[in-house]
C-alpha positions as CSV (number, residue, x, y, z in Angstrom):
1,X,-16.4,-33.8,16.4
2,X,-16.1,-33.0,12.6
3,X,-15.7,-35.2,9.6
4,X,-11.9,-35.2,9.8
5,X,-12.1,-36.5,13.3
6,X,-14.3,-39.6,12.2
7,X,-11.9,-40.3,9.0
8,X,-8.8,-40.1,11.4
9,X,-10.2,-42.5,14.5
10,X,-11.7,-44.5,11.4
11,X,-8.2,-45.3,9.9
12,X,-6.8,-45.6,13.0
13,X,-9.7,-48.3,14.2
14,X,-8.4,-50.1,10.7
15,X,-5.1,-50.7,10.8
16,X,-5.6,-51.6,15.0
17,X,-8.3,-54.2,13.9
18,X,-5.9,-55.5,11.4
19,X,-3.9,-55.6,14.1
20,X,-5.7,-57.7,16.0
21,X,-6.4,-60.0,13.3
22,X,-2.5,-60.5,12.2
23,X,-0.8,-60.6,16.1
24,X,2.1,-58.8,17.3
25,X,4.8,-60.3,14.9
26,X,3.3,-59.6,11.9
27,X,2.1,-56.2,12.7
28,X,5.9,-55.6,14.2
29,X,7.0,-56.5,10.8
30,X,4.7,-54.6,8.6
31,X,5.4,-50.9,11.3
32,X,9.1,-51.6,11.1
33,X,9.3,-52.2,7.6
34,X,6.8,-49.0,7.1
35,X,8.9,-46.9,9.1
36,X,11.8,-48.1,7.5
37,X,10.4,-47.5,4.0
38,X,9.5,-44.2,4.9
39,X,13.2,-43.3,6.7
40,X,14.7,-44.2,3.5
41,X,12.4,-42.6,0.7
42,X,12.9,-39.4,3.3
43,X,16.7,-39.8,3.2
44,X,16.5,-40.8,-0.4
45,X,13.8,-37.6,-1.2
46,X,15.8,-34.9,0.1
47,X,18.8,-35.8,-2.4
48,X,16.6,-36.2,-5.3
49,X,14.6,-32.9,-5.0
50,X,17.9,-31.0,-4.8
51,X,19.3,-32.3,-7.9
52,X,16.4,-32.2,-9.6
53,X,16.0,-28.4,-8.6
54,X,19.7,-28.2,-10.0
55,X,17.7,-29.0,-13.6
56,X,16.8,-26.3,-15.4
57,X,13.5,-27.4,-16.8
58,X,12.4,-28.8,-13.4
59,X,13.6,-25.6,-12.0
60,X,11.1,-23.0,-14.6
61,X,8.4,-25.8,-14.2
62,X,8.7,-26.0,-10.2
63,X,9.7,-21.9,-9.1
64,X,9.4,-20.5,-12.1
65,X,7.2,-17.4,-12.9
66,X,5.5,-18.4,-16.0
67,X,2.0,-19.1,-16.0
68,X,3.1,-23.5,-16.1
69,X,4.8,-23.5,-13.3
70,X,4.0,-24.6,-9.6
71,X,4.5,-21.5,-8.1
72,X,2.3,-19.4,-10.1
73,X,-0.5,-22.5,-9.5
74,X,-0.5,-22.0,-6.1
75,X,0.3,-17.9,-6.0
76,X,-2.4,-17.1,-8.5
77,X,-5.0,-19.3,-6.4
78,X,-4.2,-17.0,-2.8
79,X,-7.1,-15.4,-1.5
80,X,-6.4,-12.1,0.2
81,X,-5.8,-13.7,3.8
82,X,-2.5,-15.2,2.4
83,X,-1.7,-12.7,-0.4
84,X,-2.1,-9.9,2.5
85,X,0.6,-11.6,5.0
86,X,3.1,-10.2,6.6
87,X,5.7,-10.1,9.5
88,X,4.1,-11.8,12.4
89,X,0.7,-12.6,10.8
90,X,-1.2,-15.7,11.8
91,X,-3.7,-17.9,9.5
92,X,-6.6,-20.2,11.1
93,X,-7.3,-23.8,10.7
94,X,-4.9,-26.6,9.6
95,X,-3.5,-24.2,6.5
96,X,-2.2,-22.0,9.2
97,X,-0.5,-24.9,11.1
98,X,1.2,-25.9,8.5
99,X,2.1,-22.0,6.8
100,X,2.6,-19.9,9.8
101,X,6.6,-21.6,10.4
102,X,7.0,-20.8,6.9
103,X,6.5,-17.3,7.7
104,X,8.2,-17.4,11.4
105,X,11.4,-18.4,9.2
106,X,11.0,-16.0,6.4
107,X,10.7,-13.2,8.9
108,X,14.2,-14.7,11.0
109,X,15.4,-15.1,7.5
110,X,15.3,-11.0,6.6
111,X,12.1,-11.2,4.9
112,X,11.5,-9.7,1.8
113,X,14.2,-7.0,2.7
114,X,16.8,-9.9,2.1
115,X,14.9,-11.6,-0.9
116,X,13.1,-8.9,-2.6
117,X,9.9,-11.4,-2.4
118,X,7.2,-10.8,-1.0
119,X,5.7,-13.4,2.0
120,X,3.0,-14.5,-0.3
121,X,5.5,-15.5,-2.9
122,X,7.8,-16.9,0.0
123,X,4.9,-19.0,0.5
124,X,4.1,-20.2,-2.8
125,X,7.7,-21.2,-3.5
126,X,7.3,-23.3,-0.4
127,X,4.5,-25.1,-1.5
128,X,5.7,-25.6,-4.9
129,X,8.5,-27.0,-3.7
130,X,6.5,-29.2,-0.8
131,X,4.4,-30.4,-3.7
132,X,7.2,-32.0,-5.8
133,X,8.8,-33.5,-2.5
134,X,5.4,-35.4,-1.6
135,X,4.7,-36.5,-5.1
136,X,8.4,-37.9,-5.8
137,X,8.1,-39.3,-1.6
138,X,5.0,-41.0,-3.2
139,X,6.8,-42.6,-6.2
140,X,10.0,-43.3,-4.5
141,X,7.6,-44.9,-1.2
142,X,6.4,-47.1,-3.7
143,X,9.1,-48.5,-4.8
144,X,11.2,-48.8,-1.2
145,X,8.4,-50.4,0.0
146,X,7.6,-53.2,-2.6
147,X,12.0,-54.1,-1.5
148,X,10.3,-53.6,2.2
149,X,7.5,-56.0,1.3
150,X,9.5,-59.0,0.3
151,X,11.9,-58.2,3.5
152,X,8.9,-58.2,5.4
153,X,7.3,-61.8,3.4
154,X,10.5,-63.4,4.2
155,X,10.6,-62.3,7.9
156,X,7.3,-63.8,8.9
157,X,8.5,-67.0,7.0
158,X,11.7,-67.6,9.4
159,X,10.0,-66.5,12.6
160,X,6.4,-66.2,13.0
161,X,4.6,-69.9,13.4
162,X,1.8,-71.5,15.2
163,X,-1.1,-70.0,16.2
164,X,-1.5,-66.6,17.3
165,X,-2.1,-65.9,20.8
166,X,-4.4,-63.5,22.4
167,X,-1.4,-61.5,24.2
168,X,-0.3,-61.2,20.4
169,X,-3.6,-59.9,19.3
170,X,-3.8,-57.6,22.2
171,X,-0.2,-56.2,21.6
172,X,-0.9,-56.3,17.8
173,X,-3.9,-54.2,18.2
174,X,-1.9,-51.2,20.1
175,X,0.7,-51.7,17.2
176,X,-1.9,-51.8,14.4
177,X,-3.8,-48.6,16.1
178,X,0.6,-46.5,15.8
179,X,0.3,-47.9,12.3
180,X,-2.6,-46.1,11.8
181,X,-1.4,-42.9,13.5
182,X,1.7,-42.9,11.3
183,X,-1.0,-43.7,8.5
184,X,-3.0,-40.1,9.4
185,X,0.0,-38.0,9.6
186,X,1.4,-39.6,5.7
187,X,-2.3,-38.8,4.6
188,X,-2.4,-35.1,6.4
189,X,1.2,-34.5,5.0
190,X,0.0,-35.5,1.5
191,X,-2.6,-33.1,1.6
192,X,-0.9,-30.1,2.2
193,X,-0.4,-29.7,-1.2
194,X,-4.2,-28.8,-2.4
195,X,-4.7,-26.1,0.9
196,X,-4.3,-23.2,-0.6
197,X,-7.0,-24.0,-3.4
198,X,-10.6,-22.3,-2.7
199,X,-11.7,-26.5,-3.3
200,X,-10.0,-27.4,-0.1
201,X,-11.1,-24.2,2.0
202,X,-14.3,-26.5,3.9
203,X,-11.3,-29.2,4.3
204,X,-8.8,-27.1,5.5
205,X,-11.0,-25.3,8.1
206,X,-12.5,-28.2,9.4
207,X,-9.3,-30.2,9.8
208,X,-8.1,-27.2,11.8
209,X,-11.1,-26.8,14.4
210,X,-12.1,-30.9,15.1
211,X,-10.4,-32.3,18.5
212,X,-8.6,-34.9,17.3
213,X,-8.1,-33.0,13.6
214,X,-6.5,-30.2,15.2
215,X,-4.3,-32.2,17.6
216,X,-3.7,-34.6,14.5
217,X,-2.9,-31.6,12.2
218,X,-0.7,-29.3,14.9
219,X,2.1,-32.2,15.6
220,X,2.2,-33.6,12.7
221,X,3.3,-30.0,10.9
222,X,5.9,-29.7,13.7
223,X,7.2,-33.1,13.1
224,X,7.3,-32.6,9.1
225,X,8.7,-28.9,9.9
226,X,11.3,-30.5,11.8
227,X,12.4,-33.3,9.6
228,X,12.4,-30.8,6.3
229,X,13.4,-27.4,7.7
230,X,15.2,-28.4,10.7
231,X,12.4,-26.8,13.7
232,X,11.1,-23.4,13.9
233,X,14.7,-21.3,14.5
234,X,16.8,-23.1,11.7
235,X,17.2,-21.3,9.0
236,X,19.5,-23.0,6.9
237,X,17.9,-25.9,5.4
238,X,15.0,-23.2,4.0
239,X,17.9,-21.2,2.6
240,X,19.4,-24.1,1.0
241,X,15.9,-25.2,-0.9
242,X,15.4,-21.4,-1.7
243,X,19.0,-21.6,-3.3
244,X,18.2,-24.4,-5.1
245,X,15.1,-22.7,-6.6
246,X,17.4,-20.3,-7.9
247,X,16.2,-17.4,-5.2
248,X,19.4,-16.0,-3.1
249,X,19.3,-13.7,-0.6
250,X,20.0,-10.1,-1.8
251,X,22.2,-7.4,-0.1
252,X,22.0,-4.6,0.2
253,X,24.7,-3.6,-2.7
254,X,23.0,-5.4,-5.0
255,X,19.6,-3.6,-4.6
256,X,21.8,-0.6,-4.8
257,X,23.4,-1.6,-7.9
258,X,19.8,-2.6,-9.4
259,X,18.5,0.7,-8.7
260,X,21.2,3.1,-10.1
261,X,21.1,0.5,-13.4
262,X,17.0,1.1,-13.2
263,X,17.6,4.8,-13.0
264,X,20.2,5.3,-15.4
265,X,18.7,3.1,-17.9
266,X,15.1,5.6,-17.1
267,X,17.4,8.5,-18.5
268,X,18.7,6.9,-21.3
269,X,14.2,6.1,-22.1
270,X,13.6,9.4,-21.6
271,X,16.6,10.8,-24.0
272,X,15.5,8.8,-26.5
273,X,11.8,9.5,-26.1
274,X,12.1,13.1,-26.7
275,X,14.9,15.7,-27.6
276,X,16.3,17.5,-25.2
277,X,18.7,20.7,-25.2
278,X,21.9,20.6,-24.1
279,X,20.8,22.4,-20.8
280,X,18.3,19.3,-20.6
281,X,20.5,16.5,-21.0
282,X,22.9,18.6,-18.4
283,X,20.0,18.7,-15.9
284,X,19.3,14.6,-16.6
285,X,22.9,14.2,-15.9
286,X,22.9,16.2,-12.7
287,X,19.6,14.4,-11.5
288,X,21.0,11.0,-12.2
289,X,24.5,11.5,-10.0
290,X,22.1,12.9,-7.0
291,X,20.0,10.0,-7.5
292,X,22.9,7.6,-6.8
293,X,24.4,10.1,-4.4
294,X,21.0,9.3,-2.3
295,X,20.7,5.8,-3.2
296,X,24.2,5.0,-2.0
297,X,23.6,6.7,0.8
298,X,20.5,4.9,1.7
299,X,20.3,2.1,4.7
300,X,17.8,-0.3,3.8
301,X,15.6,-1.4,0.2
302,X,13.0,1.4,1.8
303,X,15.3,3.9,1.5
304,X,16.8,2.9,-1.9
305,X,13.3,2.8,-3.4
306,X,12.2,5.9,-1.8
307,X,15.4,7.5,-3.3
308,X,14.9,5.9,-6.7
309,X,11.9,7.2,-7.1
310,X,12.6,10.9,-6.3
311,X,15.4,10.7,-8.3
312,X,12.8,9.9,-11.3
313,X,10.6,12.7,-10.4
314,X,13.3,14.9,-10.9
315,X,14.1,13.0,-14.1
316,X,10.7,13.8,-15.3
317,X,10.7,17.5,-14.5
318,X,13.4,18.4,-16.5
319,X,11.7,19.8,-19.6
320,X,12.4,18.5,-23.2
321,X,13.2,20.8,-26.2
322,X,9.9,21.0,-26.6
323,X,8.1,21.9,-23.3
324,X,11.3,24.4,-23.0
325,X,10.2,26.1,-26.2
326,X,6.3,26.1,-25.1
327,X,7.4,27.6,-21.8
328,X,9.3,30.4,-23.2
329,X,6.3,31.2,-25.6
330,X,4.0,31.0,-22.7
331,X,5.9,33.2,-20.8
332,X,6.8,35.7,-23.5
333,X,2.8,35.9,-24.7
334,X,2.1,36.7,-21.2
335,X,4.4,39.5,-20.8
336,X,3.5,41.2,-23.6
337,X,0.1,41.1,-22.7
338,X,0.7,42.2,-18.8
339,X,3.3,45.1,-20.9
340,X,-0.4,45.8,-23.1
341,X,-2.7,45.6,-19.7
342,X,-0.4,48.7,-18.2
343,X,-0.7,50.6,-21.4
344,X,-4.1,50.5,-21.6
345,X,-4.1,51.6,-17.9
346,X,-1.4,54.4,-17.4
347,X,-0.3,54.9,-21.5
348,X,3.0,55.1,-22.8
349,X,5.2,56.8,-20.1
350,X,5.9,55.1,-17.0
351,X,6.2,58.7,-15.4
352,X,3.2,60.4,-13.7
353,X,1.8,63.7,-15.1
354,X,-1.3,65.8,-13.6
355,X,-2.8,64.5,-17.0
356,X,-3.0,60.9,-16.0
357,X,-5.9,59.8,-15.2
358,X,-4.5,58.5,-11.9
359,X,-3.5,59.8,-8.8
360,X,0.5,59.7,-8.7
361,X,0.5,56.4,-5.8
362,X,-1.9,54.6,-8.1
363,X,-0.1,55.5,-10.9
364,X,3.5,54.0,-9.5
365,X,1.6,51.3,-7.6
366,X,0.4,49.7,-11.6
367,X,4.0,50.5,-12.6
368,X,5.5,48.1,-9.6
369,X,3.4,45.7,-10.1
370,X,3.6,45.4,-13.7
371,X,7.6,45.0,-13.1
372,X,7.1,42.6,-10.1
373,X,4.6,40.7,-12.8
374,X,7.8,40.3,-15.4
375,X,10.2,38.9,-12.9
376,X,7.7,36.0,-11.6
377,X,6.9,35.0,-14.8
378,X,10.7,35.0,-15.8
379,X,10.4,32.9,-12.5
380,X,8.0,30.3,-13.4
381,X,8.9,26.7,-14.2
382,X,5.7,26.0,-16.1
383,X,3.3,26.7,-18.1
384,X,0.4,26.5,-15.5
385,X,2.4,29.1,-13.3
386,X,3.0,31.4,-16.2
387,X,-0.8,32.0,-16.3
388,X,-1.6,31.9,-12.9
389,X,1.0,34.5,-12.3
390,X,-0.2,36.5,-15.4
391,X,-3.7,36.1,-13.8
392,X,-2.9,37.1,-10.3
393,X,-1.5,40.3,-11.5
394,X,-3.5,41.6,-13.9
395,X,-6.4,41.3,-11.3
396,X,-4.1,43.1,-9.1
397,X,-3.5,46.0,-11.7
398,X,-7.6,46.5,-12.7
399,X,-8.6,46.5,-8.7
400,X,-6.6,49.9,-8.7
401,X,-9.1,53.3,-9.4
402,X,-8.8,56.0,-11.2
403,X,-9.1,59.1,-9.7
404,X,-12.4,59.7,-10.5
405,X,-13.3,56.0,-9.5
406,X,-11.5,57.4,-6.6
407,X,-14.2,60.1,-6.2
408,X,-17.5,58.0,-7.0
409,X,-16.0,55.3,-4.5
410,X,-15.5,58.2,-1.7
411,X,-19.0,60.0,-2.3
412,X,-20.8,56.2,-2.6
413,X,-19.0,55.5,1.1
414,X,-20.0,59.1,2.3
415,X,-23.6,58.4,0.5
416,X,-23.8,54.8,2.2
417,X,-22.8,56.1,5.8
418,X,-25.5,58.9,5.8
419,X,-28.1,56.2,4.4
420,X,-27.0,54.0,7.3
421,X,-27.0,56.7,10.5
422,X,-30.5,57.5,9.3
423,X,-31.5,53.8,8.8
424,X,-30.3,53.3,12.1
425,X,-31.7,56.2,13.5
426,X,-35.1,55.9,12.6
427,X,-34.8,52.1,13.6
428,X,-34.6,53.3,17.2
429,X,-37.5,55.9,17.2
430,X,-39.5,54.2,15.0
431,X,-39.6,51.0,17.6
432,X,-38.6,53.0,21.0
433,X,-36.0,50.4,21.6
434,X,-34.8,50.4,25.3
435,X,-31.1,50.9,26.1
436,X,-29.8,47.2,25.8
437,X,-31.0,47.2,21.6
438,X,-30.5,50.7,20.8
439,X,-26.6,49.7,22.3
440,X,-27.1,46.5,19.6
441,X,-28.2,48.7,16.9
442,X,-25.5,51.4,17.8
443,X,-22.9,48.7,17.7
444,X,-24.3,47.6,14.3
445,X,-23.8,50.6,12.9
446,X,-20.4,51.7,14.0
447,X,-19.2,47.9,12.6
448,X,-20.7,48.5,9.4
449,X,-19.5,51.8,8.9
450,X,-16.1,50.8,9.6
451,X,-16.9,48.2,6.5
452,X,-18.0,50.7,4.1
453,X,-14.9,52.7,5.0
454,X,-12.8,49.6,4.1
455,X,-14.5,48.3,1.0
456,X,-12.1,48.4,-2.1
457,X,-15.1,49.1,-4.8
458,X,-18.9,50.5,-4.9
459,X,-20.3,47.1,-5.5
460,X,-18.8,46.2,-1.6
461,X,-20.0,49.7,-0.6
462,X,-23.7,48.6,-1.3
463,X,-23.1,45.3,0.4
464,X,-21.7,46.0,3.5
465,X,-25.2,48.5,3.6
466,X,-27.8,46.0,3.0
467,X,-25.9,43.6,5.5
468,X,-26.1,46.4,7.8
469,X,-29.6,47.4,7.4
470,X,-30.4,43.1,7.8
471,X,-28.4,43.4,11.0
472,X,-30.1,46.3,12.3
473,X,-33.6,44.8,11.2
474,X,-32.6,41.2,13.0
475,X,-31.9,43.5,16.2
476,X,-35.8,45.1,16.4
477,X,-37.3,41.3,15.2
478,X,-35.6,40.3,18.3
479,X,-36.5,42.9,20.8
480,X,-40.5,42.4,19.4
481,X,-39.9,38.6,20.3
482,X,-40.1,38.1,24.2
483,X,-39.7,34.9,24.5
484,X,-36.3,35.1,22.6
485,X,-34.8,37.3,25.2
486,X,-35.2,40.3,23.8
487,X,-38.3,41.9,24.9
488,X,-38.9,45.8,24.2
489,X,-39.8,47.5,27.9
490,X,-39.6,51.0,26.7
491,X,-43.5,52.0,26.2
């Protein structure tokens, strides 16, 4: 038993003692003039908030999305557990009695599909609106019920006299102890309206987790969501109070319509940010008809989006007069220098002679590639490709060797394999391997050899050596090493 549960048998215990005090008549009196004051401030309540949401000014100050309004109040003070709801999501404690039908109806209403809100600001439009129907219930309770209290003054003067029995005092204690109950449930009402604030946090958990809070809190919410909303499954009376905060449902037309306007007014920003050719504005034209081709196409406010957004991608990839003119520079500069590159390799003529200093197939092999070069850079759509491409081949074009870089490559491999079969050769003697390592070493060698054969230039010649010569050494460090599985048994 918490705090909450104390305050609520407390106020309970109060109005039953009155009750004893007073009898049965009075306290008859005093419930059914409450109950009637509060029937009629309801009745009275619902009329009043709607036209007062009809206003304008009441409108911005209640739903509004200024920073003096009710709804931003309570939507800027969301922590993440309310600001992160969604579709079947839950809350704790006497907040999420009284939220969670909120969003049960939101979802049954299309969610933020249909009203292109989110749940969190579903939420704080509920509130807002909650908050100026308790305070104007307060005002208008205040009023009803001074009329109520001279009803109720004049009542006890025609019947109630003589002295109060104790079957009245008993019977007036029961009705004193509802009075209170109807009491709580006013009070817990009331204080829906400060929940959401970090202040109320302690409050709102504790509220939620006593015995008699919790009981207090869970029927009371699902009387008050029945009287305002109509119960858990109707819908109406929540579309109604959204209508009259100015928030309709959208379809799905209108978020088409709102995102071809978005995207054609994008390409009229974009014109007027920045020249374009008349190739340009073509392409901007062409990327705004597919854009609505794909939005009208689309089946949900996913789908629009999604489709909106591609279609400005394609809006922003269309070059200006500018980036066209810087593209055509880049990709001229980088010809020329790929044209220069083959010159400097293979001269002027673009036919082989026994004078080059190339063999023919190298000599035609620098030719193709300069020519495949020219055709992906006339390919490119950017400046980055232009130079990647320009890089790609001109690494391409100095790999290829000259015939006497042809020569030094074949005599450094024919060099390197000698080196190796001796290496390898005087590994075995030198540490009378038995057959299992000499097979290792053997093995060793033919892989590396096969290597050397393969490497493109004399710097991966001497490599694939020195790796061979570490392999070959790793073999014999293993076969001195019994314990490592490799123990030498040839004396």
């Amino acid at each position: 038993m918490n705090y909450v549960d104390i305050a609520i048998i407390a106020i309970i215990a109060f109005f039953a003692l009155i009750g004893l005090w007073k009898g049965f008549g009075k306290t008859l009196i005093k419930i059914i003039c409450f109950a009637a004051a509060l029937l009629v401030t309801g009745l009275i309540a619902r009329y009043v908030v709607n036209a007062l949401l009809g206003a304008e000014f009441v409108r911005s100050l209640v739903s509004g999305s200024g920073n003096i309004s009710l709804y931003s109040l309570y939507y800027n003070s969301f922590g993440e557990n309310i600001l992160s709801v969604g579709a079947g999501s839950k809350l704790d404690g006497a907040l999420g009695l009284f939220i969670n039908p909120m969003i049960d109806r939101f979802t049954a209403l299309g969610g933020p599909e249909a009203y292109n809100i989110t749940y969190a600001q579903f939420i704080a439009i509920n509130l807002a609106i909650n908050t100026l129907a308790v305070v104007l219930s307060i005002i208008l309770y205040i009023v009803v019920r001074l009329v109520f209290a001279l009803v109720a003054w004049l009542l006890k003067k025609i019947f109630l006299h003589g002295q109060v029995r104790a079957w009245s005092r008993f019977v007036g204690f029961l009705f004193g102890a509802v009075r209170g109950a109807a009491v709580v449930m006013v009070l817990l009402i009331a204080s829906t309206v400060i929940y959401p604030f970090g202040f109320a946090a302690n409050y709102t958990d504790t509220a939620g987790s006593g015995i008699i809070g919790k009981f207090a809190c869970e029927y009371t919410y699902k009387a008050y969501d029945v009287i305002v909303y109509g119960g858990a499954d109707n819908t109406e009376k929540t579309e109604a109070l959204l209508s009259a905060a100015g928030i309709n449902k959208v379809t799905l037309e209108e978020i088409r319509t709102e995102a071809i306007n978005s995207l054609t007014a994008y390409r009229t920003e974009k014109e007027a940010a920045a020249e374009y050719t008349e190739a340009g504005k073509t392409n901007l034209d062409v990327c705004v008809e597919n854009g609505k081709a794909a939005i009208n196409a689309a089946n949900n406010r996913d789908e629009v989006n999604s489709a909106l957004e591609a279609a400005k991608k394609n809006i922003d990839a269309v070059y200006t007069k500018a980036q066209e003119e810087e593209l055509a520079a880049a990709k001229t500069e980088k010809k020329a220098a790929l044209e220069q590159l083959k010159k400097d390799k293979i001269g002027e003529a673009d036919k082989w002679t026994v004078a080059s200093a190339y063999s023919e197939d190298n000599f035609n092999q620098i030719v193709a590639l300069g020519n495949a070069g020219y055709i992906e850079i006339d390919k490119a759509t950017t400046v980055e490709q232009v130079n990647s491409i320009y890089d790609s081949y001109a690494a391409k074009i100095n790999a290829v060797l000259t015939v006497n870089q042809e020569n030094a490559l074949a005599n450094k491999k024919a060099a390197c394999v000698t080196e190796l079969n001796e290496f390898a050769d005087n590994a075995i003697k030198d540490n009378a391997l038995d057959a299992a390592n000499i097979e290792k070493v053997n093995a060793a060698k033919t892989a590396a050899t096969d290597a050397i054969n393969a490497a493109a230039s004399e710097d991966g010649v001497q490599t694939e050596l020195d790796k061979a010569k570490a392999a070959i050494n790793a073999i014999i460090d293993a076969a001195k090493t019994p314990d490592a599985g490799g123990e030498n048994t040839g004396a």
